[in-house]
LOBABA-364511 format. One line per 3 residues: for each residue z, y negated, x negated of N, C-alpha, C. Coordinates in steps of 0.001 Angstrom, whole numbers. Example, Ala and Ser with C-alpha at 12.3 -4.5 7.8 and 13.67 -1.06 7.14 Angstrom:
BEGIN
7800,5690,-13190,7800,4500,-12300,7800,3300,-13200  7080,2250,-12850,7140,1060,-13670,7870,-30,-12900
***
This chain:
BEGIN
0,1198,-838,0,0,0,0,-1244,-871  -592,-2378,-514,-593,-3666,-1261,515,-4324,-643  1481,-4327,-1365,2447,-4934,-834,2554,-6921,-551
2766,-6966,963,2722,-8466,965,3587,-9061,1486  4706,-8950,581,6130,-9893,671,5798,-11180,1509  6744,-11515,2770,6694,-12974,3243,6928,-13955,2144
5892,-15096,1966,5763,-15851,770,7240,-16762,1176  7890,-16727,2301,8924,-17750,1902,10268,-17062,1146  9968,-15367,869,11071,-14702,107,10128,-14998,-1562
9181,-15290,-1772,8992,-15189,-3036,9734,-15632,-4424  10270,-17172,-3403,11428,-17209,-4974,12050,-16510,-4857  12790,-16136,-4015,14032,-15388,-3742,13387,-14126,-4667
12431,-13715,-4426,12118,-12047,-5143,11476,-12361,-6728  11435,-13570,-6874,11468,-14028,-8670,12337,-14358,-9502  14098,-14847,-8465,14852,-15121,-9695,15778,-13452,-9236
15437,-12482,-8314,16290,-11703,-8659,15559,-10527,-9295  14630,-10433,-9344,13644,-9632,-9858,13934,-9541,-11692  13808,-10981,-12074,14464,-11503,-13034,15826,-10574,-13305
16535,-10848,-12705,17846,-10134,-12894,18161,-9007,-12991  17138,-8044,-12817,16772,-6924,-12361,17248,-6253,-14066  16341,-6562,-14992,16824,-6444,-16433,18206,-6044,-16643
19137,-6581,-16170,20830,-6935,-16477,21582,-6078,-15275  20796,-5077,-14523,21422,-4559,-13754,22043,-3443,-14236  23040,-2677,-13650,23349,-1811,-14298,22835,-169,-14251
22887,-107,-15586,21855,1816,-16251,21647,2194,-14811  21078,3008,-14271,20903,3919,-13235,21466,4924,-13780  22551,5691,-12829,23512,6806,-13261,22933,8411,-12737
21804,8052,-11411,21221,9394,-11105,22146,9474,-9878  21890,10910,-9250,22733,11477,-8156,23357,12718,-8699  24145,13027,-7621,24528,14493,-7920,23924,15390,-8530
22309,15654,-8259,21084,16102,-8187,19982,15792,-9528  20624,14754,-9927,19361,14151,-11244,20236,13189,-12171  19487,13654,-13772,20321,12588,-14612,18779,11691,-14936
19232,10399,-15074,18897,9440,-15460,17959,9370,-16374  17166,9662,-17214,16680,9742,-18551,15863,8171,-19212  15971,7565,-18349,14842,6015,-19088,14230,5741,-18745
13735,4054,-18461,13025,3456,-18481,11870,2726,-19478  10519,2688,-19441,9681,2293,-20087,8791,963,-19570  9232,-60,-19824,8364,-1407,-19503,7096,-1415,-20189
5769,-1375,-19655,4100,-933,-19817,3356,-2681,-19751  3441,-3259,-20610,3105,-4407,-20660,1348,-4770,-21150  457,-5173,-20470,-507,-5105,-21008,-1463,-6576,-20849
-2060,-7370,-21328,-3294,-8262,-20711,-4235,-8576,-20058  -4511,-7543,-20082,-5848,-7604,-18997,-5797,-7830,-17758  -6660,-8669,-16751,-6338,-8842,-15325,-6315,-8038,-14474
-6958,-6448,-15152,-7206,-5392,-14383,-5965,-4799,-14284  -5089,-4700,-15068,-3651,-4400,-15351,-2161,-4671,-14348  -1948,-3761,-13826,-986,-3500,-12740,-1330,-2599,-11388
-435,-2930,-10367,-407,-2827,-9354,-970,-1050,-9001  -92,-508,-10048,-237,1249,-9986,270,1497,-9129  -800,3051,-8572,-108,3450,-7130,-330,5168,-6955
-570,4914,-7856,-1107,6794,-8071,-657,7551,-9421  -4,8296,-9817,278,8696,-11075,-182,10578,-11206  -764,10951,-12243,-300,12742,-12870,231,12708,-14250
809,13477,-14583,1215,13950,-15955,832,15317,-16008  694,15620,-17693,85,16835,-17977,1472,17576,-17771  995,18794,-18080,2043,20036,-18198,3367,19965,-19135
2983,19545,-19993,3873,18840,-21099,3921,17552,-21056  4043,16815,-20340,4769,15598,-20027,4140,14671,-21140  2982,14807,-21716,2702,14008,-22957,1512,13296,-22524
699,13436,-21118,-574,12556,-20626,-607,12147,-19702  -1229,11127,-19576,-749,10789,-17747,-2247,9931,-17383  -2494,9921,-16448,-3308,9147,-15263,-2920,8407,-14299
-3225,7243,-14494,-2711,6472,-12901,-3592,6002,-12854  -3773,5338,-10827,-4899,4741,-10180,-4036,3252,-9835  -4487,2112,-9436,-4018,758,-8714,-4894,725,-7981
-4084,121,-6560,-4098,-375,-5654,-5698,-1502,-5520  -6278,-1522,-6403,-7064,-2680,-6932,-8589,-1639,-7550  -8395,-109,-7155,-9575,540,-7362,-9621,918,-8792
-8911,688,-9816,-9258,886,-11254,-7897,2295,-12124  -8670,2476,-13033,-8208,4073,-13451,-7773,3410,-15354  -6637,4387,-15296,-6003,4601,-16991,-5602,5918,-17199
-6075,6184,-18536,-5297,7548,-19083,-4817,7189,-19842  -3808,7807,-20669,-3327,7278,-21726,-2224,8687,-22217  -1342,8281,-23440,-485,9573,-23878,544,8607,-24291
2072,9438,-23784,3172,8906,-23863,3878,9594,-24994  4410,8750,-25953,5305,8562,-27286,7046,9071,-26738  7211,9806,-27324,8768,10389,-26746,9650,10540,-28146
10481,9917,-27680,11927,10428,-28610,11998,11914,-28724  11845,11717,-30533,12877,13387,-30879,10985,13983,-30577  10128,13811,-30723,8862,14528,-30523,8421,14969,-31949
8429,16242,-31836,8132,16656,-33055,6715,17270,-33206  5719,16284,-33989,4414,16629,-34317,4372,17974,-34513  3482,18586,-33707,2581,20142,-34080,3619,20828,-34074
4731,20711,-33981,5720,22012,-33312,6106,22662,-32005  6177,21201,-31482,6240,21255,-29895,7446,22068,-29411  9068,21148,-30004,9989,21323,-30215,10432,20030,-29092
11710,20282,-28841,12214,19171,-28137,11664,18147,-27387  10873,19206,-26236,9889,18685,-25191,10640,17462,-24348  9647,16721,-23662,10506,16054,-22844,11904,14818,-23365
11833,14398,-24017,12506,13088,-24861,12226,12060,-24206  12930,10475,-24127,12824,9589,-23808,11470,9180,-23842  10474,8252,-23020,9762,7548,-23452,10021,6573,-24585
9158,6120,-25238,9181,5168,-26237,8405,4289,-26338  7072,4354,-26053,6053,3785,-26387,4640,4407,-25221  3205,4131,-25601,2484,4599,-25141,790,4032,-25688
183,5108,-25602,-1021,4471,-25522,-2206,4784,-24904  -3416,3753,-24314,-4110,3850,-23243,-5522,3728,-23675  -6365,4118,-22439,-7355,3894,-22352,-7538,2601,-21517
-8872,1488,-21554,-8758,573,-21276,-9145,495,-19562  -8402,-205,-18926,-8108,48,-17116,-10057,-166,-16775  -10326,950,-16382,-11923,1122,-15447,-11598,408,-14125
-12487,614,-13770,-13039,133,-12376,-13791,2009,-11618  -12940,2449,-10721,-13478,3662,-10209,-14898,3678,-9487  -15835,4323,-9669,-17092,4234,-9141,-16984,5221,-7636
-18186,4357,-6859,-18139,5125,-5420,-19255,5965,-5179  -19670,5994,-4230,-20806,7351,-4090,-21751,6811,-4744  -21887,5607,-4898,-23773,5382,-5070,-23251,5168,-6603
-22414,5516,-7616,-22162,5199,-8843,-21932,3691,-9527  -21574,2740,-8768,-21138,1536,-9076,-19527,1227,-8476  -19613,161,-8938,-17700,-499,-8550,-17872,-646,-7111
-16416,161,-6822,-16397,-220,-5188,-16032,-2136,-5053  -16671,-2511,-3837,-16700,-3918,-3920,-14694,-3845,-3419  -13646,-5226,-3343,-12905,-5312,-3775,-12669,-4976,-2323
-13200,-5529,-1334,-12634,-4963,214,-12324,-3652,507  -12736,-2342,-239,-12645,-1358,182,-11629,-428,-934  -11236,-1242,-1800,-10725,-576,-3185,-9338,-339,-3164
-8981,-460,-2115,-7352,-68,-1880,-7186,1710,-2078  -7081,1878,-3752,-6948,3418,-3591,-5027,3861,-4045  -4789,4525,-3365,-3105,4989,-3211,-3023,5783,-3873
-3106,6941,-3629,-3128,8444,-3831,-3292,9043,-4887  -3344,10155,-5849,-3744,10575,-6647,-3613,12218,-7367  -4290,12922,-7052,-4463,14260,-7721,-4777,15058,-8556
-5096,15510,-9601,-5989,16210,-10215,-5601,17278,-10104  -6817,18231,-9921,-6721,19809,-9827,-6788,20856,-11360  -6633,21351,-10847,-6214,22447,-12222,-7636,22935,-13284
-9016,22143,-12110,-10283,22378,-12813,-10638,21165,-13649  -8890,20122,-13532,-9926,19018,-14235,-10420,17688,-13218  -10294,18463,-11813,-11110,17315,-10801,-9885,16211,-10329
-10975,14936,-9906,-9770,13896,-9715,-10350,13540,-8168  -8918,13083,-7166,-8827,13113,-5791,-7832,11652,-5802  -8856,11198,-5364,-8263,9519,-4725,-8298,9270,-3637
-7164,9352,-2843,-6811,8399,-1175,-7068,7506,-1156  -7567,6902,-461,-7843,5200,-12,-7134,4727,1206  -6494,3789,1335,-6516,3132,2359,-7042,2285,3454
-8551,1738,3327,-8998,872,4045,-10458,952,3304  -11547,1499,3772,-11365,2273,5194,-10450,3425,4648  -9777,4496,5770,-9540,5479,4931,-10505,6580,4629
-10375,7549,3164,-11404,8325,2788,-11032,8696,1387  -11044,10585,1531,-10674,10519,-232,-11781,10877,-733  -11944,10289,-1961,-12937,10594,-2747,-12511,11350,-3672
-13716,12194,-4193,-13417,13448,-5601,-14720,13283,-6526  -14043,13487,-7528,-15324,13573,-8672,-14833,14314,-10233  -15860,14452,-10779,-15907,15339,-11806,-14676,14555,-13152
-15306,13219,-13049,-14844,12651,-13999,-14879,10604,-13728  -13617,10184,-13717,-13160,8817,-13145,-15265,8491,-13578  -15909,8464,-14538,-17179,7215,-14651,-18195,7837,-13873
-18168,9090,-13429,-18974,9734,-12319,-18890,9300,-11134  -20057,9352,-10227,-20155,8611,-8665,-19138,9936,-7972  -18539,9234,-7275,-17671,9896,-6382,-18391,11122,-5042
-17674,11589,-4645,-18211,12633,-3295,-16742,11914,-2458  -17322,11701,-1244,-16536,11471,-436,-16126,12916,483  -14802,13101,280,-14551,14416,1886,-14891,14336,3021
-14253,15373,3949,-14397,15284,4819,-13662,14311,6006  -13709,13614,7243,-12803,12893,7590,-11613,13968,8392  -10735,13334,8425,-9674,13894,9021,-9698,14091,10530
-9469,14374,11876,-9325,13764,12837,-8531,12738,13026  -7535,12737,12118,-6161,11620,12316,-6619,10394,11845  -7862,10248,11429,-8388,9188,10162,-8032,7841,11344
-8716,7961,12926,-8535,6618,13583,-7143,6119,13672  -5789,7025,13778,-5051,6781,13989,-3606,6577,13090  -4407,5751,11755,-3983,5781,10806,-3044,4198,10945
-2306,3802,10149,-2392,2296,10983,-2700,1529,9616  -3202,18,9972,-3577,-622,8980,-2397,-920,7469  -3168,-695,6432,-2251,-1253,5232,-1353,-111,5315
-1156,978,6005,-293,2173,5712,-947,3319,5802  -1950,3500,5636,-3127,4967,6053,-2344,5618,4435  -3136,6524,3757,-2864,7691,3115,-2560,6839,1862
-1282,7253,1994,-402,6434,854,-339,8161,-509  -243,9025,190,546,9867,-1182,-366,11010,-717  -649,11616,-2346,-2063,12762,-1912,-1360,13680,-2808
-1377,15090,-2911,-1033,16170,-3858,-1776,17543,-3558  -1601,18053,-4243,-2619,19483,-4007,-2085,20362,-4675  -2021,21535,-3954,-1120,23456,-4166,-2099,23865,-5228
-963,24689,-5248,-1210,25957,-5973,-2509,26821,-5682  -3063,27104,-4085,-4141,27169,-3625,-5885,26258,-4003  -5334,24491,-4275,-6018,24073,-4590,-6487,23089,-3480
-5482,23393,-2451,-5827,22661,-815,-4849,21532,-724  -5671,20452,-655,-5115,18873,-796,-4099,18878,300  -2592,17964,-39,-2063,17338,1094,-1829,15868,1157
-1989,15076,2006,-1626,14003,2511,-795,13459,3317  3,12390,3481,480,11923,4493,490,9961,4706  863,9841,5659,595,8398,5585,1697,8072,5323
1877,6679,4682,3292,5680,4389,3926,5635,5657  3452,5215,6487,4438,5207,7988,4206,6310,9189  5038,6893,9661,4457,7512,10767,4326,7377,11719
4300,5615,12183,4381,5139,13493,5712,4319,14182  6988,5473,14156,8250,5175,14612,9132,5693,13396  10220,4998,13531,11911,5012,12566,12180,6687,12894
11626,7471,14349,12341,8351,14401,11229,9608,14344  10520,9060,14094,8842,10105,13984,8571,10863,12966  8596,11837,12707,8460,12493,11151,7091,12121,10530
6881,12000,9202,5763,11679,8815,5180,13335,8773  3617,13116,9306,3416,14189,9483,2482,14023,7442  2168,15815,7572,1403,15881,6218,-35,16866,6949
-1065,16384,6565,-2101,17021,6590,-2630,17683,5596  -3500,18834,5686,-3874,20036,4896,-5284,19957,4790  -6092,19584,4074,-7504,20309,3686,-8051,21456,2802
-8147,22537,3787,-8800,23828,2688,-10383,23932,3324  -11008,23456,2262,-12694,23462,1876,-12771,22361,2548  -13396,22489,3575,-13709,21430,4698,-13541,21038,6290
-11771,21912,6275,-11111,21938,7140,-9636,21566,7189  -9380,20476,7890,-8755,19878,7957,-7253,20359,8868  -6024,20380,8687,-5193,21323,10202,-3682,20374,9748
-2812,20448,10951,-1819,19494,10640,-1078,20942,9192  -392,20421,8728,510,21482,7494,2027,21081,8227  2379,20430,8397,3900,20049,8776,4591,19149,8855
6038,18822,8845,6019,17204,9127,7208,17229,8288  7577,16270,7199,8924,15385,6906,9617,14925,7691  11035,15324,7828,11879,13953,8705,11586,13187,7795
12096,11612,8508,11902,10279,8402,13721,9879,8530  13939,9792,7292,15463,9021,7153,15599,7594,6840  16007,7122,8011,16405,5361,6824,15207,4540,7338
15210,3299,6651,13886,2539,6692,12961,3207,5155  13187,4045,4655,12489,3945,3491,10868,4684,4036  9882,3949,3407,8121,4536,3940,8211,5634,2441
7062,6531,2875,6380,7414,1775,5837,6720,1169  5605,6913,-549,4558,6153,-1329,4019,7349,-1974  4504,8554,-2847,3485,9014,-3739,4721,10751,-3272
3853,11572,-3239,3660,12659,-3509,3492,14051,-4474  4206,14850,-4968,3536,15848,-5820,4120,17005,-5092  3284,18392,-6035,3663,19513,-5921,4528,20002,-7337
5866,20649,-7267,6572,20755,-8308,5802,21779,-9219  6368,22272,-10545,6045,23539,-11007,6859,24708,-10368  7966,24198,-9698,8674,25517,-8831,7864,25641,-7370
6608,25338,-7234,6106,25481,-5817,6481,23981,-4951  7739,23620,-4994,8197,22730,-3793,7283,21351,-3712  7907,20716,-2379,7392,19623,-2003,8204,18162,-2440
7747,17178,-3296,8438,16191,-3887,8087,15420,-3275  8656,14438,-2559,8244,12980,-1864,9309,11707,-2492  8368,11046,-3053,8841,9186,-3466,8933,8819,-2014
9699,7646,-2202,10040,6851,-722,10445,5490,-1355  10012,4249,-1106,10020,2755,-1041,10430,2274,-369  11693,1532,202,12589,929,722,12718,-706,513
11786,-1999,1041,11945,-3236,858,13212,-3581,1410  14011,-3863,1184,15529,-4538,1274,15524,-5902,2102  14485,-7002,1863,14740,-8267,1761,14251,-9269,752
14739,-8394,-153,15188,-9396,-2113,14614,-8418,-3145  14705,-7145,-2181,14501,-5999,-3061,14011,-4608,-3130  13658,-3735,-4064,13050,-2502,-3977,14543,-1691,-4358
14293,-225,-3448,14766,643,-3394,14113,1819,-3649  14498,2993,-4123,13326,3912,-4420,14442,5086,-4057  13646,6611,-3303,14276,7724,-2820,13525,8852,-3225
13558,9953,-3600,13220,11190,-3843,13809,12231,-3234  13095,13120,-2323,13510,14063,-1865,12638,15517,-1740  12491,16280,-1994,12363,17938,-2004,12561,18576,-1005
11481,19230,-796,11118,20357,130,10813,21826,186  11106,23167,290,10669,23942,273,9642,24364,1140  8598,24802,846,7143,25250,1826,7168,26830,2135
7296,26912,3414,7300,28213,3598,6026,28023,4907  5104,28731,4724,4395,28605,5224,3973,27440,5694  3885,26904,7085,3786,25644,7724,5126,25341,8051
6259,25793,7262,7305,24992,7529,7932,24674,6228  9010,23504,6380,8995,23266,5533,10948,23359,5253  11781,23586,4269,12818,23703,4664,13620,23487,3395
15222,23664,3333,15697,23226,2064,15849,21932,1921  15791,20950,2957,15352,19657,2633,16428,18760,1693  15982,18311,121,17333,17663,-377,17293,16422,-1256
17970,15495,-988,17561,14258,-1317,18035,14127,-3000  17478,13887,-4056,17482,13830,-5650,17993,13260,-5938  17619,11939,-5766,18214,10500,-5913,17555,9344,-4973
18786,8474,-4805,18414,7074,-4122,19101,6123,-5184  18262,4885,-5437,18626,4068,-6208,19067,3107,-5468  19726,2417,-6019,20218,1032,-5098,19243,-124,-5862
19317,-1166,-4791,18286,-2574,-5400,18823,-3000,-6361  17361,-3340,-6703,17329,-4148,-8487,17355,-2859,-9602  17615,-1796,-9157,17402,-685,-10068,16692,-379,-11188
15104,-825,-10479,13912,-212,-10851,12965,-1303,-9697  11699,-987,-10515,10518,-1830,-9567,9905,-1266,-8459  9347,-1757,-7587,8313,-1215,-7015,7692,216,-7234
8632,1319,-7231,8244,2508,-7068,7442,3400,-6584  5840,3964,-7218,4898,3972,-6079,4618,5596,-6630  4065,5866,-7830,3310,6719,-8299,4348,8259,-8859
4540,9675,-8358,5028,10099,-8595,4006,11137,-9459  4849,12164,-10918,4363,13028,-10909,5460,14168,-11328  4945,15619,-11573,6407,16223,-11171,5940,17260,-12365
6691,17739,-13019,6829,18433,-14355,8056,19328,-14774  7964,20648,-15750,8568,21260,-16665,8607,20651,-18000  10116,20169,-18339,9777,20132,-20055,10262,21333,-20542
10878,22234,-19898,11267,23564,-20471,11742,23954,-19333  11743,25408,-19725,11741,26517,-18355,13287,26203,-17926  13237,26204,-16354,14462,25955,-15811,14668,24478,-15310
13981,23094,-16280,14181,22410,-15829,12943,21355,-15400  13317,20354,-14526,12072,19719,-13475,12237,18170,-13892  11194,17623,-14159,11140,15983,-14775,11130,15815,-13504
10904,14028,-12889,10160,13229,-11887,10256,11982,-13145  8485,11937,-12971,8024,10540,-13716,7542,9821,-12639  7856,8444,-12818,7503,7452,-11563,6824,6379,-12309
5942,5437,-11971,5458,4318,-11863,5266,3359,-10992  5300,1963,-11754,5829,1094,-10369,4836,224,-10354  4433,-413,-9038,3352,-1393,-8520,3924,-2744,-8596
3532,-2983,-9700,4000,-4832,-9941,3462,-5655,-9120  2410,-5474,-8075,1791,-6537,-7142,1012,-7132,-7784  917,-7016,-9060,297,-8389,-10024,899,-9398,-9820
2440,-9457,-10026,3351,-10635,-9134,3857,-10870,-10901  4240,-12053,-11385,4341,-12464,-13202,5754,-11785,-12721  6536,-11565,-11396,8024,-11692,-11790,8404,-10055,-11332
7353,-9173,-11460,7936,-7736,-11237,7153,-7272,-12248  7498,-5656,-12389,7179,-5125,-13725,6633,-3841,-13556  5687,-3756,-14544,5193,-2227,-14410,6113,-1042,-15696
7077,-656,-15017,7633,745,-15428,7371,2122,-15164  7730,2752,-16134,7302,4511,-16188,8979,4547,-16395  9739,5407,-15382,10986,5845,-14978,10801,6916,-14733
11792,7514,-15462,11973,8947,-15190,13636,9706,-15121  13615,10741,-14406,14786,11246,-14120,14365,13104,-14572  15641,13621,-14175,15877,15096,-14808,16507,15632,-13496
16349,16534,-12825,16993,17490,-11740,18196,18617,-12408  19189,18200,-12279,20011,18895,-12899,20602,19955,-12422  20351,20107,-11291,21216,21211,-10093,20003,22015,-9357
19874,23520,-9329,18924,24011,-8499,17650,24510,-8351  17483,24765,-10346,16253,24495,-10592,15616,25454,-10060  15804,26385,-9528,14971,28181,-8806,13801,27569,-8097
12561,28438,-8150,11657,28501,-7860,11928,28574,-6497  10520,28415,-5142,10740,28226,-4006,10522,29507,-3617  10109,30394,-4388,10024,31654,-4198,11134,32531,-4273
12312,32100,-5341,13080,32888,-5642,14325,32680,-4095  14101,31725,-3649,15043,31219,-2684,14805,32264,-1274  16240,32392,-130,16063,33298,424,15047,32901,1937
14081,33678,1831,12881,33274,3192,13384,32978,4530  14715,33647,4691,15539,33465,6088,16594,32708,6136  16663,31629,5347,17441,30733,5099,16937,29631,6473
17971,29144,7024,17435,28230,8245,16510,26828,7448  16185,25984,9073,15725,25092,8355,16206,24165,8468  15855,23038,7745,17207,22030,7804,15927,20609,8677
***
């Protein structure tokens, strides 16, 4: 989503945004320790307003999309990383370095013009292929490789009844290889966000999230234990809030439901882009990236946390366990 703060909170969201720096460490939940923040500072005008994130298997590459149609890869610098041994996986961020922010091409192989470039979402499949949600119109596109002309999917039936500026905020794809989606809002406070399923070129509802709180969906993954990871964005007023919660998939249901962490405001930025990782067997990263708006007084961070409690596969868990 392009986020569009009422301009008469804007100071208000520049001198506390500001302050944001001096807040205190994030301690995690019951559920997750803390591991660091990385401030991603760059020049270019193409630069910000990330809304889509993957990381490799080893937590050492990543991809994100903005809100603004344009693509980065790049490889992240970690504490305690030991060249060509591949010892003490998973270390603090430190540093990073990129490829220079593209402009994503559309079917006919040129820049989508700027009206239609609201892309959210973000996937890559296990062949390599990359899957971008859009918001406006909605439509995901896939292609071989970000400078290749895109293939557009199939439409959804739900596509009309998407609502504006909140259509397909968070995209991820199974183990199968069959995309899921859901939208940022689902209409009502008490409405579950539903998630939709595409296998080949068929589209079927998959299941629904409760909806806790005011917080909307932003980004999506599938864990390495099977489960279902959902980011959640919470505007305050003054401020961003960010939520993570886990799902087990059992068929078309979904169950286990357990919340990771909730941050309180001023934490962290604009929380949009999730991706979900092993740095060693047993345990589960969440790397996040945040949508600065292209606003001078918010920031683009790579935050990450550690799941400390629970790490069992969704398989290993018992099938007749109720649902929550």
């Amino acid at each position: 989503m392009r986020f569009r703060p009422r301009r008469a909170l804007s100071a208000a969201l520049a001198s506390l945004m500001a302050v944001s720096a001096c807040a205190e460490t994030p301690q995690g939940s019951a559920g997750t320790q803390y591991i660091g923040s990385f401030t991603w500072d760059h020049w270019h005008d193409r630069f910000g307003g990330f809304s889509g994130l993957e990381v490799s298997d080893d937590g050492m590459q990543f991809t994100a999309i903005s809100d603004r149609g344009s693509i980065v890869m790049g490889r992240f610098e970690r504490e305690g990383e030991s060249e060509g041994t591949g010892t003490e996986p998973g270390g603090r961020i430190t540093g990073l370095s990129a490829t220079p922010v593209e402009k994503l091409l559309g079917e006919t192989g040129t820049r989508m013009h700027p009206d239609i470039d609201d892309a959210e979402g973000l996937a890559i499949g296990a062949d390599g292929r990359i899957y971008v949600s859009f918001e406006g119109p909605p439509r995901i596109h896939a292609s071989e490789r970000y400078d290749l002309p895109a293939t557009v999917l199939p439409k959804g039936p739900f596509y009309p009844h998407l609502q504006m500026n909140s259509g397909m905020e968070a995209l991820a794809i199974d183990a199968q290889g069959r995309l899921l989606v859901l939208p940022e809002r689902s209409g009502q406070l008490t409405r579950p966000f539903p998630v939709w399923r595409l296998d080949g070129d068929t589209w079927s509802h998959a299941f629904d999230l409760p909806r806790r709180g005011g917080f909307l969906a932003v980004g999506a993954d599938i864990g390495p234990d099977g489960r279902f990871y959902l980011l959640e964005r919470e505007f305050t007023g003054y401020a961003f809030r960010s939520r993570v919660r886990r799902f087990d998939i059992a068929g078309d249901e979904v169950r286990h439901e357990q919340t990771l962490f909730e941050s309180a405001p001023l934490e962290h930025d604009n929380l949009e882009g999730l991706a979900v990782w092993s740095p060693a067997p047993g345990h589960i990263r969440l790397t996040m990236i945040s949508d600065d708006n292209f606003k001078f007084f918010q920031k683009t961070q790579v935050v990450e946390y550690e799941v400390t409690e629970d790490t069992r596969t969704a398989e290993s868990l018992d099938p007749q366990a109720p649902s929550r």
